[in-house]
PLY file of the C-alpha trace (Angstrom):
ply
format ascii 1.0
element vertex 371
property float x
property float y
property float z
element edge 370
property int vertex1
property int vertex2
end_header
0.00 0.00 0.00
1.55 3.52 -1.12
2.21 6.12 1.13
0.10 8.51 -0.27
-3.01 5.51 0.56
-1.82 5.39 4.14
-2.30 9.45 4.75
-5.82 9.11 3.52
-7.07 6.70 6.41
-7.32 8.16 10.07
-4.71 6.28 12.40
-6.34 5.26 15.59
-4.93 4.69 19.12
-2.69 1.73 18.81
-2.87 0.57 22.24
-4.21 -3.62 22.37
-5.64 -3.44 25.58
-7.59 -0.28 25.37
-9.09 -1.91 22.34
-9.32 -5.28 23.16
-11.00 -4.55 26.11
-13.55 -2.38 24.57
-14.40 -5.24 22.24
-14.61 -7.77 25.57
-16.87 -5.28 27.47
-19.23 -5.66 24.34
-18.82 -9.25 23.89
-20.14 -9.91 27.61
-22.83 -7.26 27.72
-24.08 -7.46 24.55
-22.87 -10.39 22.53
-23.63 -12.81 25.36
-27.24 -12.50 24.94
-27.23 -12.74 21.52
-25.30 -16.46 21.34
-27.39 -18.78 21.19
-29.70 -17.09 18.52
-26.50 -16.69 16.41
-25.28 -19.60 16.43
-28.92 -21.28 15.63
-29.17 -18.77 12.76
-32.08 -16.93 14.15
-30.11 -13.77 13.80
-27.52 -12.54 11.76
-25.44 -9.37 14.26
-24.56 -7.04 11.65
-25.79 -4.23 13.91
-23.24 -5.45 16.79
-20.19 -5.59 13.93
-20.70 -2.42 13.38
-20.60 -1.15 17.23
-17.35 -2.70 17.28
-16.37 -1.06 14.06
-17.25 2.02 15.94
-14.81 1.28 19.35
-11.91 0.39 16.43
-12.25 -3.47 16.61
-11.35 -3.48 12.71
-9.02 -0.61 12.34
-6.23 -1.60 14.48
-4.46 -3.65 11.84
-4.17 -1.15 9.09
-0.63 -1.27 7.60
1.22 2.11 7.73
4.28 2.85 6.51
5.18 -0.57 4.89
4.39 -2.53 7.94
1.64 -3.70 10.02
1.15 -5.32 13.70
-2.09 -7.92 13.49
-1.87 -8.36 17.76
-4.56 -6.31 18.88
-6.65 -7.43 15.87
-6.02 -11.19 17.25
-6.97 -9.96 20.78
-10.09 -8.27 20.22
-11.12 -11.55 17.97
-10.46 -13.50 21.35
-12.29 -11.18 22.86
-15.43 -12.17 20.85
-14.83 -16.04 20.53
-14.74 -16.51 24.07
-18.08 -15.86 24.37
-19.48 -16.58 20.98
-17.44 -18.43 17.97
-19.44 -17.51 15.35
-19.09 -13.65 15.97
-15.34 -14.62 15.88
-15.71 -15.88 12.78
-17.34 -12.90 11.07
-14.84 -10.88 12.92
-12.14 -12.40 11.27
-14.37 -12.16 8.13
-14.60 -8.51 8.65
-10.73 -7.80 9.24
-9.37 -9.78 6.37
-11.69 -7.46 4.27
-9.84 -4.29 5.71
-6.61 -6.22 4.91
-7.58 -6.87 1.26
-8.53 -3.40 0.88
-5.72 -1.70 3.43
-3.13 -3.51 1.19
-4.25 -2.91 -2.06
-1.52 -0.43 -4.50
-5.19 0.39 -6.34
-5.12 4.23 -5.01
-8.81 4.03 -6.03
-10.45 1.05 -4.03
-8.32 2.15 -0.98
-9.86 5.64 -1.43
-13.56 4.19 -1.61
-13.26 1.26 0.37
-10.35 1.04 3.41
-11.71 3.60 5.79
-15.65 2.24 5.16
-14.40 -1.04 5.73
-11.86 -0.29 8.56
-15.01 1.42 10.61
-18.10 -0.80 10.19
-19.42 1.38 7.75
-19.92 -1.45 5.39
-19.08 -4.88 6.27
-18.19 -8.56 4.24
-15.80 -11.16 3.71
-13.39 -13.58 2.17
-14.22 -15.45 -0.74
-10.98 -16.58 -0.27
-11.76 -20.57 -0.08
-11.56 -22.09 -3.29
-8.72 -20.11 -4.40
-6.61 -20.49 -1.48
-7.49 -24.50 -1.82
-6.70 -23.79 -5.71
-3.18 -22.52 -4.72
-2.25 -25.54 -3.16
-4.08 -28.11 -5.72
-6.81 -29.42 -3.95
-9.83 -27.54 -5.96
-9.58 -25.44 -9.47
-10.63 -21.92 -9.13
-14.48 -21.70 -9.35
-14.52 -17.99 -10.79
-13.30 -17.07 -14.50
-13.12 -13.11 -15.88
-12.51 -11.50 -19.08
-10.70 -8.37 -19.94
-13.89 -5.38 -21.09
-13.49 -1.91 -21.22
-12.95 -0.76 -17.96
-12.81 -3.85 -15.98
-13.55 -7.28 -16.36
-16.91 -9.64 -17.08
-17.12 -12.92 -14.00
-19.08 -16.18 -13.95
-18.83 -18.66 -12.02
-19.70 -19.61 -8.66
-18.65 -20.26 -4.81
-20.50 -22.20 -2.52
-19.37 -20.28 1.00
-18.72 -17.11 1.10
-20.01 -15.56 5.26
-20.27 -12.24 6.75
-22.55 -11.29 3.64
-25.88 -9.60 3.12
-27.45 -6.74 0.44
-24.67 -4.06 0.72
-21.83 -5.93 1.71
-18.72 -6.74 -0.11
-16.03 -9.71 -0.26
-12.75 -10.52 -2.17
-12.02 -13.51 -4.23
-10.13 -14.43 -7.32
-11.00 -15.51 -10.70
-9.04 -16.75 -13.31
-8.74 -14.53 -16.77
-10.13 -16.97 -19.59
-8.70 -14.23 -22.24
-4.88 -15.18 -20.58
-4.97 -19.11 -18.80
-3.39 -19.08 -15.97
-3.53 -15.65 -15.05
-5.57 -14.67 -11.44
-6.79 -11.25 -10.82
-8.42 -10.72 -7.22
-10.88 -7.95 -6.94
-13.99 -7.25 -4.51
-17.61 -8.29 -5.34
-20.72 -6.40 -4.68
-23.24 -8.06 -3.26
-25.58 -5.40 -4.53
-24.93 -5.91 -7.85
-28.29 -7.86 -10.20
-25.31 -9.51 -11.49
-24.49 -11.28 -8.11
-26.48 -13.69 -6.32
-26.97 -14.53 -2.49
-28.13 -18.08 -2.14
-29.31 -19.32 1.64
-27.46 -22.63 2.15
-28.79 -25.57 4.05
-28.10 -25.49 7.36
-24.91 -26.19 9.17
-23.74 -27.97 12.30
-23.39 -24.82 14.35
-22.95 -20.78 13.74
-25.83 -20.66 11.43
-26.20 -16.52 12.03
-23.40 -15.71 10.23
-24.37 -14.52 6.52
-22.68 -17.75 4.47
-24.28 -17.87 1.38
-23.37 -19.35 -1.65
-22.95 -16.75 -4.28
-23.30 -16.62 -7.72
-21.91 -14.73 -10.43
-23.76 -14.35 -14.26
-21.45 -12.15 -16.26
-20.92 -9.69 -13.37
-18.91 -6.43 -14.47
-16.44 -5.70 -12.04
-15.23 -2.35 -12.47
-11.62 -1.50 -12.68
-12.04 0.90 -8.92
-12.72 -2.95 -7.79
-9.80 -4.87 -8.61
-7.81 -5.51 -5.56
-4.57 -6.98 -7.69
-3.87 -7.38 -11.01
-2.09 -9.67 -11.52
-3.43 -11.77 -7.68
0.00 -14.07 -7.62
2.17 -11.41 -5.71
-0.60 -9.88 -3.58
-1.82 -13.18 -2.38
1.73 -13.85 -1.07
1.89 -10.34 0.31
-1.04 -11.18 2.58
-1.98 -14.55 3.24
0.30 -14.58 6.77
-2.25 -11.83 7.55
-4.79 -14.12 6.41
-4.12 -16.72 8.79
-2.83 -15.01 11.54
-5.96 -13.56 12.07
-7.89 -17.06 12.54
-5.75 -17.61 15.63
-8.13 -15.43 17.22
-10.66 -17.86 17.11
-8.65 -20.57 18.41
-7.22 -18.68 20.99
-11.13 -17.49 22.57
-12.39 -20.52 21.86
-9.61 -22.33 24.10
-10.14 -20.36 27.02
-13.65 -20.54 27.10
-13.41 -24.57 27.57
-10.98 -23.83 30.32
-13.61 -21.43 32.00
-16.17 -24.54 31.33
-13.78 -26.84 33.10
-13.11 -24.47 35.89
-16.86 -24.08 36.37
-17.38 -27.63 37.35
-14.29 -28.42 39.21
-16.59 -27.34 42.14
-19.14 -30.42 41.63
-17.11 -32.86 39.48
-14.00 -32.25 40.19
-13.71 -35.15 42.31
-14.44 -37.37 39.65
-12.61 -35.21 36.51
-9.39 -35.92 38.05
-8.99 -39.54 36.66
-9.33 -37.68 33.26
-6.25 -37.48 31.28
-6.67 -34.18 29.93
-7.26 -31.01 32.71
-7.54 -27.74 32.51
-4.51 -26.71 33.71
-2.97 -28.35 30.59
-4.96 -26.53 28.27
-4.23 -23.24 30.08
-0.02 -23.75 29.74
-0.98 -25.01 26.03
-2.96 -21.17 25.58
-0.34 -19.42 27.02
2.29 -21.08 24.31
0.20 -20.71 21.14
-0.70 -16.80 22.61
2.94 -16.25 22.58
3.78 -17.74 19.71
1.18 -15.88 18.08
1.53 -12.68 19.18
5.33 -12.94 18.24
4.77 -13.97 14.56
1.48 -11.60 14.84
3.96 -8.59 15.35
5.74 -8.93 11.24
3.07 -10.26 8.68
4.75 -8.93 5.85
7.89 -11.30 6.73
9.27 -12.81 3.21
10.96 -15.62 4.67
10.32 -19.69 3.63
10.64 -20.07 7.63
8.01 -17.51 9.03
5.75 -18.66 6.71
6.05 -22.29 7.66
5.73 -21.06 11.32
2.42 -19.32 10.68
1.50 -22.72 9.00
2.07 -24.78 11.81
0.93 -22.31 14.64
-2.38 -22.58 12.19
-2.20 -26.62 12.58
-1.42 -26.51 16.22
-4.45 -23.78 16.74
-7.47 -25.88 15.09
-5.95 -29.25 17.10
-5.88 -27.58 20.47
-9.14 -26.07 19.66
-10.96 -29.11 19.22
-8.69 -30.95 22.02
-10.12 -28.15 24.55
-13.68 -28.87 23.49
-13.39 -32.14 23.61
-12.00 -31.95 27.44
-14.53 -29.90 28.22
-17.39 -31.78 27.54
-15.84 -34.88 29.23
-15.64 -32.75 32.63
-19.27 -30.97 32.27
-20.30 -34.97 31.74
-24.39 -35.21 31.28
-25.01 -31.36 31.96
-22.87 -30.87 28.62
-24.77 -32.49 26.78
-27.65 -30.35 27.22
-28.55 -28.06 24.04
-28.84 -25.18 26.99
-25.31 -25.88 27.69
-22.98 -24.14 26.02
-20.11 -27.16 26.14
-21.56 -28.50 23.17
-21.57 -25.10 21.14
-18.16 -25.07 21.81
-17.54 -28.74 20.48
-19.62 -27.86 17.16
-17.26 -24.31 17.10
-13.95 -26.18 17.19
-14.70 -28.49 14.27
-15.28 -25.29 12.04
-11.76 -23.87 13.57
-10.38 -27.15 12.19
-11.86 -27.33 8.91
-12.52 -23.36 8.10
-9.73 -22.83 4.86
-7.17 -23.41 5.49
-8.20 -26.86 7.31
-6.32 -29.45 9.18
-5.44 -31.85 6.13
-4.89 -28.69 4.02
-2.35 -27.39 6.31
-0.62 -30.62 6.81
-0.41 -30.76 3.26
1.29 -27.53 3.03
3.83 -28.50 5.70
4.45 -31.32 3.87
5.47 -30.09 0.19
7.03 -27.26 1.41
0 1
1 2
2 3
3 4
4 5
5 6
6 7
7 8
8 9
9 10
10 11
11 12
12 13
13 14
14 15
15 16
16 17
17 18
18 19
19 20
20 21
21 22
22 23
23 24
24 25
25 26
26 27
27 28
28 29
29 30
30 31
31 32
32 33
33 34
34 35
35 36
36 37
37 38
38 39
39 40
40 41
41 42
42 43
43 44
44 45
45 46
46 47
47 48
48 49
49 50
50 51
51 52
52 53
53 54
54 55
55 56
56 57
57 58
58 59
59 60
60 61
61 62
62 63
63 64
64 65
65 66
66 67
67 68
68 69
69 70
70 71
71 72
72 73
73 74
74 75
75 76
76 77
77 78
78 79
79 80
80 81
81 82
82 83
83 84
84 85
85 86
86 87
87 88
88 89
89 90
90 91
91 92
92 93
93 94
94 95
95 96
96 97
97 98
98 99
99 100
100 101
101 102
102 103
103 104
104 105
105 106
106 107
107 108
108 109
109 110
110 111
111 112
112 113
113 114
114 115
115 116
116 117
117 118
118 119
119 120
120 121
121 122
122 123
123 124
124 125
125 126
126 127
127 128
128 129
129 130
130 131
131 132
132 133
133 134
134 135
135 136
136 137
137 138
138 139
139 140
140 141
141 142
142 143
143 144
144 145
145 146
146 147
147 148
148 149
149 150
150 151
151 152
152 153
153 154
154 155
155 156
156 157
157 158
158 159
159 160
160 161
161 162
162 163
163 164
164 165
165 166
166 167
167 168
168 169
169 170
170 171
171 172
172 173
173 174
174 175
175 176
176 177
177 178
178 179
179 180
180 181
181 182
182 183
183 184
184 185
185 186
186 187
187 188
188 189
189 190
190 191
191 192
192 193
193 194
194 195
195 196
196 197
197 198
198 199
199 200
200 201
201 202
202 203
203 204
204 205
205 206
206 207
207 208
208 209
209 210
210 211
211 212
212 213
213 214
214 215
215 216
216 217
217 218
218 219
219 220
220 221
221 222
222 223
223 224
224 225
225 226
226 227
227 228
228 229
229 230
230 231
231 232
232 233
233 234
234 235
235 236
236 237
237 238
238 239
239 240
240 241
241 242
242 243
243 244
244 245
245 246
246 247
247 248
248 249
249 250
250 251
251 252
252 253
253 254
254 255
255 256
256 257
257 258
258 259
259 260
260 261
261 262
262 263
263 264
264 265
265 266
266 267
267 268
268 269
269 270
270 271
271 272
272 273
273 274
274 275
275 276
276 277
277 278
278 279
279 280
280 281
281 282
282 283
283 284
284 285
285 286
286 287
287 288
288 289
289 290
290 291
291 292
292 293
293 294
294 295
295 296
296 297
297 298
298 299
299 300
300 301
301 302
302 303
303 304
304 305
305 306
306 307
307 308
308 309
309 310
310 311
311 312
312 313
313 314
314 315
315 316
316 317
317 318
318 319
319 320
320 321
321 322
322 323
323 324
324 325
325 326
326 327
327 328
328 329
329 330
330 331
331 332
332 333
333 334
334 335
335 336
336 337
337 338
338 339
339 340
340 341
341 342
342 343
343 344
344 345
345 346
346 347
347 348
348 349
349 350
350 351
351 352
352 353
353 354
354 355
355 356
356 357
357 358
358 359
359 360
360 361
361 362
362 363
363 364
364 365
365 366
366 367
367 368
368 369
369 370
């Protein structure tokens, strides 16, 4: 992102926990509520996003000057997952949005888009699924454009796209049928005839968070919308960014089952002691993926083969001790887990997504391994 693009977006107060705590205050007072309805899909919280758009929640990562620090970002997603995983989700949604856009050396998108995005304003996602999977060889990309006058034509279609709904906005890549094998990624408008929202059936848990499948029948996307042209270099700039940021997830998620665990020490703990997993565990376990994360958190524009296979692996270790923790915890809340009032088995039905959400488990371990 140029210089002059930096001076055009306001710079907020840097400081984690001023943030971070701002976005936990509104996770327990007004999130909290709101969990159980989210997660069924009976609501979808764009009002709440945008509150913490308003306290900086998706601002704090903005690059400036060539570099960017992604630790009070991963906090204040924390924040939200400990009480609710879904809201982490779109949270992350929402921030790897503002890093598309905050990154992008199109002077015009960053002029329309960053600051909007950055505050709430208008909110969205990744489409980021099939061609991350398509990087690696594991899909082809869904999407294919054509070079018009003044942008480019797009059909296709993706079948997950979240954080979406009329006015909203996501970024994705589609392959240029006029050049084979070149990628361009660029933002979609969900407002645009062109572009189609399509409810899918539902899922296992956090059913409140906008995923549609989306559809695309000869869409123009106008040049202002084109994130990178050509994607290749781009993608590389800011897919440590990308994944970073899911650690945020993991992280809230993990102490959450240790809270769950605490909580019935009291009554169980008696018996929970001849289990072979405790919460203490899980807590020293936190505390070394926190640290490891907010190190490699602090430099996502790092080039190197060996910070990039770190962020990999911190990714693999994240979804395993995700669903580790809420598998523990359900073992210690025994019978009263297993109650659809109890919120052990949200947690369960959270840390599968953590370990399948792009890029999953076997995805990752097939990075590790070809590398």
């Amino acid at each position: 992102m140029g210089s002059s693009a930096v001076s055009r977006i306001e710079t907020v107060d840097r400081s984690a926990p001023s943030i971070a705590d701002e976005v936990a205050a509104i996770a327990r007072k007004e999130l909290a509520p709101l969990a159980a309805e989210i997660d069924s899909g009976a609501i979808y919280p764009d009002e709440l996003l945008r509150r913490l758009g308003g306290v900086g929640a998706w601002r704090s990562h903005l690059p400036e000057n060539g570099a960017a620090d992604l630790r009070c970002a991963i906090q204040s997603i924390a924040a939200l997952g400990e009480v609710c995983g879904a809201t982490a989700f779109m949270a992350w949604c929402q921030n790897t949005l503002v890093w598309y856009a905050a990154n992008s050396d199109n002077p015009r998108l960053v002029e329309k888009f960053a600051r909007s995005f950055a505050d709430g304003q208008v909110l969205g996602g990744t489409g980021l699924s099939n061609p991350m999977k398509s990087l690696f060889g594991i899909e082809k990309l869904k999407l294919k454009g054509r070079k018009v006058e003044g942008g480019y034509v797009v059909r296709g279609a993706l079948p997950w796209v979240s954080n979406l709904g009329r006015g909203h906005f996501f970024g994705s890549i589609f392959e240029r049928e006029d050049a084979p094998g070149e990628t361009v990624m660029f933002l979609a408008d969900c407002s645009d005839p062109a572009i189609t929202l399509q409810p899918c059936k539902p899922f296992l848990a956090m059913d409140g968070t906008g995923t549609y499948g989306v559809q695309f029948r000869d869409a123009f996307v106008r040049d202002d919308l084109i994130l990178a042209d050509p994607a290749g270099p781009f993608v590389k700039k800011i897919r440590a960014g990308f994944i970073l940021l899911q650690a945020g997830m993991a992280l809230g998620l993990i102490k959450d089952c240790i809270s769950i665990m605490d909580e019935v020490d009291g009554p169980l703990g008696h018996v929970n002691r001849y289990l072979p997993q405790q919460p203490v565990q899980f807590k020293e376990l936190c505390s070394e993926l926190e640290r490891e994360t907010m190190a490699l958190a602090r430099d996502p524009f790092n080039p190197g083969e060996t910070y990039w296979r770190k962020v990999v692996a911190l990714r693999l270790r994240a979804g395993d001790a995700s669903v580790a923790a809420a598998h523990a915890a359900m073992l210690h809340c025994g019978a009263r887990g297993y109650l659809m009032s109890h919120r052990a088995q949200r947690r369960l039905r959270e840390a599968y997504f953590v370990a399948i959400v792009t890029p999953a488990t076997k995805q990752l371990r097939k990075m590790l391994a070809e590398d």
